[in-house]
N, C-alpha and C positions, 0 to 999 in steps of 0.2 A: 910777661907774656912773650912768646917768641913771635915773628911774623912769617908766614906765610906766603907763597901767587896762589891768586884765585886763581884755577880753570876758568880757560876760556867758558737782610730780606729772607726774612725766612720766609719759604712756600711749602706747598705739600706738595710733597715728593715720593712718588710707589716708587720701588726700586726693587721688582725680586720680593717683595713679604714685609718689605720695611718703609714706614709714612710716616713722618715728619711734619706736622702741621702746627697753623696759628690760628687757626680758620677755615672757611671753606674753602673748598678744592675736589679731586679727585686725586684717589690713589687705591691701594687692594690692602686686606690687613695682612700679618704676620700669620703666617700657615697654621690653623689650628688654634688661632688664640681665642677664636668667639669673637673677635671684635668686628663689628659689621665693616663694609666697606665706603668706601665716600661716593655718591653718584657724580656724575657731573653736574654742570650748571643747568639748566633749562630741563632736567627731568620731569617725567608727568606728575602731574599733580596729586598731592601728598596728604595728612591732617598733618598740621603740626608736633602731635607729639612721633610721627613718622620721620617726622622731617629730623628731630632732634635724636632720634636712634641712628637715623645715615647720618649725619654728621660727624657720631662719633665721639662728642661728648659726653661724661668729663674722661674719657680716656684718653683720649690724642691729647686733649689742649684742657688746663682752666687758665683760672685768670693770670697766674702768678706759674704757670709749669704749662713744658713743652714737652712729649713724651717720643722720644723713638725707640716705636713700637713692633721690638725685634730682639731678640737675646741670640741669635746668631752673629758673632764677630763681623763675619764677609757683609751678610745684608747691613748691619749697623756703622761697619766703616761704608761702604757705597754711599747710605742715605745721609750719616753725615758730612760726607765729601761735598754730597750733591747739595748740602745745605750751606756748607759754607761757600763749596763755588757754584751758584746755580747753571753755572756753563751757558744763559740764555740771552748774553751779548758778549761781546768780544775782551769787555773789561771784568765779568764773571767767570771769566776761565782762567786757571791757574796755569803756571808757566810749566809744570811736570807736575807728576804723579809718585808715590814712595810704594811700591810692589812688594809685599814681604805675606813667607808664610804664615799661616793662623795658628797653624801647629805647634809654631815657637813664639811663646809669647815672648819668650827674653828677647830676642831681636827686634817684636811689634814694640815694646818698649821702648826699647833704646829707638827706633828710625822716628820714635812719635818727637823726637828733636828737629827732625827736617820739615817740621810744620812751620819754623822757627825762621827769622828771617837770615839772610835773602836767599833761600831757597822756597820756601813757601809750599812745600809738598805736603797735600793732606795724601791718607795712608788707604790703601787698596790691598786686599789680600787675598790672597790663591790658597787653592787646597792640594787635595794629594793629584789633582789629574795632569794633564799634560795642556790641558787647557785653563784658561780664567774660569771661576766660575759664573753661572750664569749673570749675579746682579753686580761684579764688579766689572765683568764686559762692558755692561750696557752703562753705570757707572764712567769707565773710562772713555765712551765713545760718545757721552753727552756732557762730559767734562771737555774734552778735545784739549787737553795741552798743548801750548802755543811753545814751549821750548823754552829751557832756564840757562838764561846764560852762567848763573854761577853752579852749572850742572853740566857745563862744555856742549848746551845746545839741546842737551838729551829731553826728551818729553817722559821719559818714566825711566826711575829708577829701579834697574832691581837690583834686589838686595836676598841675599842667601841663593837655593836655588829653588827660583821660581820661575814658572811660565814668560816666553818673549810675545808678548803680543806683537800681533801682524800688524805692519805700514807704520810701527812708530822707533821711532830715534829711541836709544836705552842709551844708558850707563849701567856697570854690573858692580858692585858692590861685594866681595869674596871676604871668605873666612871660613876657619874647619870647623868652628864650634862658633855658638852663642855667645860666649865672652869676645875669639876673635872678630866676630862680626861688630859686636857693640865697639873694638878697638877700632876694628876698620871704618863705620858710620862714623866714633869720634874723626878719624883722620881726616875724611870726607868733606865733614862741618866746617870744620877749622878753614882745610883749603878754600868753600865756598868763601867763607867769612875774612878772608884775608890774616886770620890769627886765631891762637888759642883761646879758649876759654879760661877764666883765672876764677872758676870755681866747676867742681867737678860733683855729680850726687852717685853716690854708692848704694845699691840695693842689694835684695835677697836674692841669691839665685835659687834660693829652694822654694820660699814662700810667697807666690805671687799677691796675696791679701798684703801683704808690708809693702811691696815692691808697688803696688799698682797707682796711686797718685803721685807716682813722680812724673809719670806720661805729660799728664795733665800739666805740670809745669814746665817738664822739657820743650813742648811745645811754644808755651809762651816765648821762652827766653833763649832757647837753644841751650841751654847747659847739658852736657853730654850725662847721661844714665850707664853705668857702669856695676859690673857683678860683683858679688864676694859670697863666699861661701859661710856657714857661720862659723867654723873655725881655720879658714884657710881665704887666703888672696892669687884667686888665678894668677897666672905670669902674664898672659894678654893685658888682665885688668893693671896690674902693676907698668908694664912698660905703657898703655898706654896713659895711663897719671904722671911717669917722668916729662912726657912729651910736654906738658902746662908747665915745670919748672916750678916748683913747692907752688900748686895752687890751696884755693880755702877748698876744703873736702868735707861736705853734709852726707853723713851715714843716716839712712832711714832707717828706722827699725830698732825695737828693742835687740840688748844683748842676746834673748833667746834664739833670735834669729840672724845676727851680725854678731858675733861673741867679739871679748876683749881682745884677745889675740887677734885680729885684724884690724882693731881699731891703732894696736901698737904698731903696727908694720906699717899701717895709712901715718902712721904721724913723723916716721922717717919719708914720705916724699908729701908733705905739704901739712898745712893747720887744720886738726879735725873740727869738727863738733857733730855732735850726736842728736837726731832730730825724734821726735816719735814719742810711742807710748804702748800700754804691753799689750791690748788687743788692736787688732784691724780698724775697726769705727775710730776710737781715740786717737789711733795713729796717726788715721788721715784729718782727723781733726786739728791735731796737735801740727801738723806740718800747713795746714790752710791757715794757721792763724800766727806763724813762725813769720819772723822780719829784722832782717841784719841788714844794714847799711843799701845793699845792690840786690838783694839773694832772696826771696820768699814772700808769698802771696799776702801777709797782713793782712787777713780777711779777718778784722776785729768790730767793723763798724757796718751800715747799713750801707745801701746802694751797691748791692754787688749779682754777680753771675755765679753759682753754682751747679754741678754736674752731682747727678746720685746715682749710684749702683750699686746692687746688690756684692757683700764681698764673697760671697760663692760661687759669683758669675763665671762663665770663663775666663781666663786672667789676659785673653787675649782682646776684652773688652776694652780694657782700660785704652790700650793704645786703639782700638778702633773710632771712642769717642774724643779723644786729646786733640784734635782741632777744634768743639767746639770750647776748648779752653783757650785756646790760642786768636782769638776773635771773638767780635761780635759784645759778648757784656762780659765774655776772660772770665773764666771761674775755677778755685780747686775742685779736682775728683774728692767727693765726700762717699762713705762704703754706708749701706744699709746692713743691720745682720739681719732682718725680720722682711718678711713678704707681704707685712699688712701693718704693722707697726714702726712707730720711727725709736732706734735706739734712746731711752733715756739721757745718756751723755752728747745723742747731736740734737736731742729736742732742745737741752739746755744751751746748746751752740747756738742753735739759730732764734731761742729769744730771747741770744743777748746779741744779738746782731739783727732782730726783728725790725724795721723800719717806724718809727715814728712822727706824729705832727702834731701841731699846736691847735692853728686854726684851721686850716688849709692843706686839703693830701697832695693838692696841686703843687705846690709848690716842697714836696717831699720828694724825698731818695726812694726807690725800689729795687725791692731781689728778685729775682729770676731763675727758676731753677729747671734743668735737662733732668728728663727723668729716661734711664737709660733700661730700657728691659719691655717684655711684652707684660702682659697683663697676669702674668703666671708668675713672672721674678718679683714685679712689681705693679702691687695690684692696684686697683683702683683707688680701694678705700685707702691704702700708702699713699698714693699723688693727692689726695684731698686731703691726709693731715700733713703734709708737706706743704701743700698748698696755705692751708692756714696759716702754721710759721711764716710762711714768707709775707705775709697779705701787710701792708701799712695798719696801722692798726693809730687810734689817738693815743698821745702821751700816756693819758690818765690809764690805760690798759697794757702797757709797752716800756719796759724799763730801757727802750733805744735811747738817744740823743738823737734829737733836730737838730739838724744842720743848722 
């Protein structure tokens, strides 16, 4: 690795259409989705089965699933931001913000690595106007970054070209294209971090279904997301992989979608291996359950955090949710293909990773899973059979292992 100088509680949260909860609270739902809204506390008095429609259950929250209840990118990154920094004392606000368009998911990808430490920038995004959109304004002004020193000070970065928000310190982040942008974010990383990274992940620049759970990992770990074409290696993407000096290189994606001929040219600057499998659902299966030495989620066994989304979604989704992968219970993006059903081969994923007990659930491991879409991507009765797989379950029902 070469070296570098650096540059100088989950709550309910409305944000613009989007609420995030575990519990009661207040917030407003998703525009159009039918889901009621949350009152406040001390409202008039109710019947109970009243009570239980304003709350909003089981669609916001069951026992084992947390739903953010918005399939718009902008509201979904704002209310995951707000969820992972609640901004509600001085040690819940984050030191910067990552500002990128929603238009280009290639870029929301690749910057969902600055979630990653030490820059710690959950992702905010703008649309076509000259302004923030509404819920990532208010988003950024109840996040208030405190300034990242391995950001040379700056409270938000932007990155392509997007809106300068008023009264805050920036960094800009340039490139002509999506590749060179994801070159420039790599260079970015490195400097915060004092060095390269000695593994780089390769994705689809055509198909964001293949491309979308690497977010979710970049985030963890900071390994930079990088394009290729399926029969061609941008010059961006290539010069920036010399800059690691022969790093290990994880291609996601079947050959349908990263063909051979790029996998040959990636093995003149560093060691490949090829991750994935031939549909979207298995892919991001195949890559949650992947683990080499430093490099990949091993999500083989019970007690973990999962993220679900629809793989139809916008692709600019994936990076709007990859900070809650990067905290809190750390989960790969898992893809849904169906709006009311769980794919066959992630049913089979998750009851072999199902949680089980002997005597006692008390003393057992639990999963957790983000359910990412409103009620229309991802419908109710989906987060109730999700809900099931995940639930502890006794041995005798649960081919898990007890810890």
């Amino acid at each position: 690795m070469s070296r570098l100088t650096a540059p100088s509680a989950l709550a309910a949260v409305a944000l613009s259409g989007v609420l995030l909860t575990t519990g009661c609270g207040r917030g407003s739902p998703d525009a159009g989705s039918g889901v009621p809204a949350v009152p406040p506390l001390g409202t008039a008095k109710k019947s109970d089965s009243e009570r239980v429609v304003d709350l909003g259950f089981p669609t916001f929250a069951t026992k084992n699933t947390t739903r953010v209840a918005a399939s718009d990118p902008v509201a979904v990154a704002a209310g995951v931001a707000r969820s992972v920094f609640p901004g509600l004392t001085p040690e819940s606000r984050p030191d910067v913000v990552a500002l990128v368009d929603k238009r280009d998911w290639r870029t929301a990808l690749a910057a969902s690595a600055l979630m990653s430490n030490p820059v710690g920038a959950p992702l905010l995004l703008s649309d076509a106007g000259d302004d923030l959109p509404t819920a990532s304004e208010k988003a950024l002004d109840a996040l208030d970054p405190k300034g990242s020193k391995a950001a040379g000070g700056a409270q938000v970065i932007r990155i392509g070209s997007v809106p300068r928000p008023d009264g805050r310190k920036t960094t800009d982040i340039a490139g002509r294209d999506p590749f060179a942008l994801a070159q420039a974010l790599d260079a970015f990383q490195a400097a915060a971090r004092g060095k390269t990274s000695d593994r780089v992940i390769i994705v689809s620049a055509d198909d964001p279904r293949f491309a979308a759970p690497a977010a979710a990992y970049a985030a963890k770990s900071g390994d930079p997301i990088l394009f290729a074409r399926k029969n061609a290696l941008p010059a961006a993407t290539r010069a920036a992989i010399k800059t690691h000096q022969q790093p290990k290189i994880y291609v996601l994606g079947p050959t349908k979608v990263i063909g051979r001929r790029v996998t040959a040219e990636l093995r003149k600057l560093g060691s490949v291996k090829r991750l994935g499998d031939a549909d979207p659902v298995r892919n991001a299966i195949a890559f949650a359950t992947f683990s080499e030495t430093d490099f990949g989620w091993g999500v083989v066994d019970p007690g973990h955090g999962l993220v679900f989304a629809r793989e139809v979604a916008d692709p600019a989704l994936a990076a709007a949710a990859a900070p809650l992968s990067a905290s809190g219970t750390y989960g790969p993006l898992l893809l849904v293909g169906d709006d009311e059903n769980v794919d066959p081969p992630l049913a089979t994923y998750l009851k072999g990773i199902q949680p089980g007990y002997r005597t006692d659930p008390v003393r057992g491991v639990y999963n957790h899973g983000w359910v990412v879409g409103d009620p229309r991507a991802m419908t109710p009765k989906l987060q109730a059979r999700l809900d099931t797989l995940l639930e502890i379950m006794p041995e005798t029902t649960t081919a898990a292992k007890t810890p």
